[in-house]
C-alpha positions in Angstrom: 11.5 128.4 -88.4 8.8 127.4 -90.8 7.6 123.8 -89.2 4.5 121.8 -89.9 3.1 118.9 -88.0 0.5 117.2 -90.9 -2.2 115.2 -90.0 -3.2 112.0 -92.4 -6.2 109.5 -91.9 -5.2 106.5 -93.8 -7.3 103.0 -94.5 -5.2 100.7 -92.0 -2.1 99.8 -90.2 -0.4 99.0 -93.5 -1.1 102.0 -95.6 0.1 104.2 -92.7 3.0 102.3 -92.3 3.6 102.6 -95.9 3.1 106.2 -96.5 5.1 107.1 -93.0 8.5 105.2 -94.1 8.0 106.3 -97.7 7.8 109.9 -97.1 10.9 110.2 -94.0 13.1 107.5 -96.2 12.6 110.6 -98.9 13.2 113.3 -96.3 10.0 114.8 -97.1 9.3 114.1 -93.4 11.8 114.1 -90.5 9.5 111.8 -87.9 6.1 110.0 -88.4 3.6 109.3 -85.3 1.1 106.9 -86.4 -1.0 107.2 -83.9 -3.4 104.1 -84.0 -6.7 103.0 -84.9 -9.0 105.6 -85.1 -13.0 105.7 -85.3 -14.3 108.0 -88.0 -17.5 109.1 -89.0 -17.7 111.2 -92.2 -20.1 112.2 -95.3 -19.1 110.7 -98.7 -21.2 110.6 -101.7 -23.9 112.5 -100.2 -24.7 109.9 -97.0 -22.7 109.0 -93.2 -20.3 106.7 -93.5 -18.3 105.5 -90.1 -15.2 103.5 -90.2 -11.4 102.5 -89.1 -9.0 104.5 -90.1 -5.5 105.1 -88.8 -4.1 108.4 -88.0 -0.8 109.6 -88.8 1.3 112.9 -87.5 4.3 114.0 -89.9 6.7 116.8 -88.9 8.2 118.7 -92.0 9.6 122.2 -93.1 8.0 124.2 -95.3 10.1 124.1 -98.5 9.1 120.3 -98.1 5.1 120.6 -97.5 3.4 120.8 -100.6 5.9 117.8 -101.8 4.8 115.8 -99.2 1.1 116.9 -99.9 1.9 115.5 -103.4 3.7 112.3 -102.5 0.9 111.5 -99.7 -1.5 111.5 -102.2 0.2 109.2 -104.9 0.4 106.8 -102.2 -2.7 106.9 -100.7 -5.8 104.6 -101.6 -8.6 107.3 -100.9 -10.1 109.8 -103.8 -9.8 112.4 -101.1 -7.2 111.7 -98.6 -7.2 114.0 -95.3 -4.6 115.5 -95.4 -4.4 118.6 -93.3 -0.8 121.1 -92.3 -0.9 123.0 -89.6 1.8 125.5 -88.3 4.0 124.7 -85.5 3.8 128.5 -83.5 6.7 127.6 -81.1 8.1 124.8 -79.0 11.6 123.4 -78.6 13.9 124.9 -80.7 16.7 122.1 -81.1 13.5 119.8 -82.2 12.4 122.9 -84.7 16.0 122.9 -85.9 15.9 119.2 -86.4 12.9 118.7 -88.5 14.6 121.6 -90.5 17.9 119.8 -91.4 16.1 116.0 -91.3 14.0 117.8 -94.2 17.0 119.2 -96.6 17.1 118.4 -100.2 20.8 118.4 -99.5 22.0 114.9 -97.5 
């Protein structure tokens, strides 16, 4: 099955609370993780920067990833959101199968 779990940094609690129920209301997402306050330290505009941020783990299919790619970005606040997919290999295959049919167009 063609899974992804995708990793977002967003500005604070509310942002990631606002992007996570936007995208899984719209089924571009089955679940969202926001994970918590993070600490991150970064180049922007050619110096270090350090901040709060908040991290966020989606699980989608891939016939939804580069929507939600697109939608994460026209709600995000940053020029340059993170916003990285990677892979799911393997796991549990009635969670696989559940992202897959959370994330049809079809509902």
């Amino acid at each position: 099955m063609d899974t992804y779990f995708v990793y977002v940094t967003a500005a604070d609690e509310t942002e990631a609370a606002k992007i996570s129920r936007t995208v899984v209301e719209e089924r571009l997402a089955a679940c969202a993780n926001q994970l918590g306050s993070i600490q991150s330290v970064y180049w922007w505009d050619g110096k270090v920067c350090e901040g709060a941020e908040v991290a966020v783990v989606l699980k989608t299919s891939g016939p939804r990833k580069q929507e939600l790619i697109e939608r994460i970005q026209q709600l995000h606040s940053y020029d340059c959101p993170c916003i990285v997919c990677l892979p799911i290999a393997d796991g549990n295959p009635a969670f696989l199968k559940w992202i897959q049919d959370e994330t049809q167009l079809a509902h």
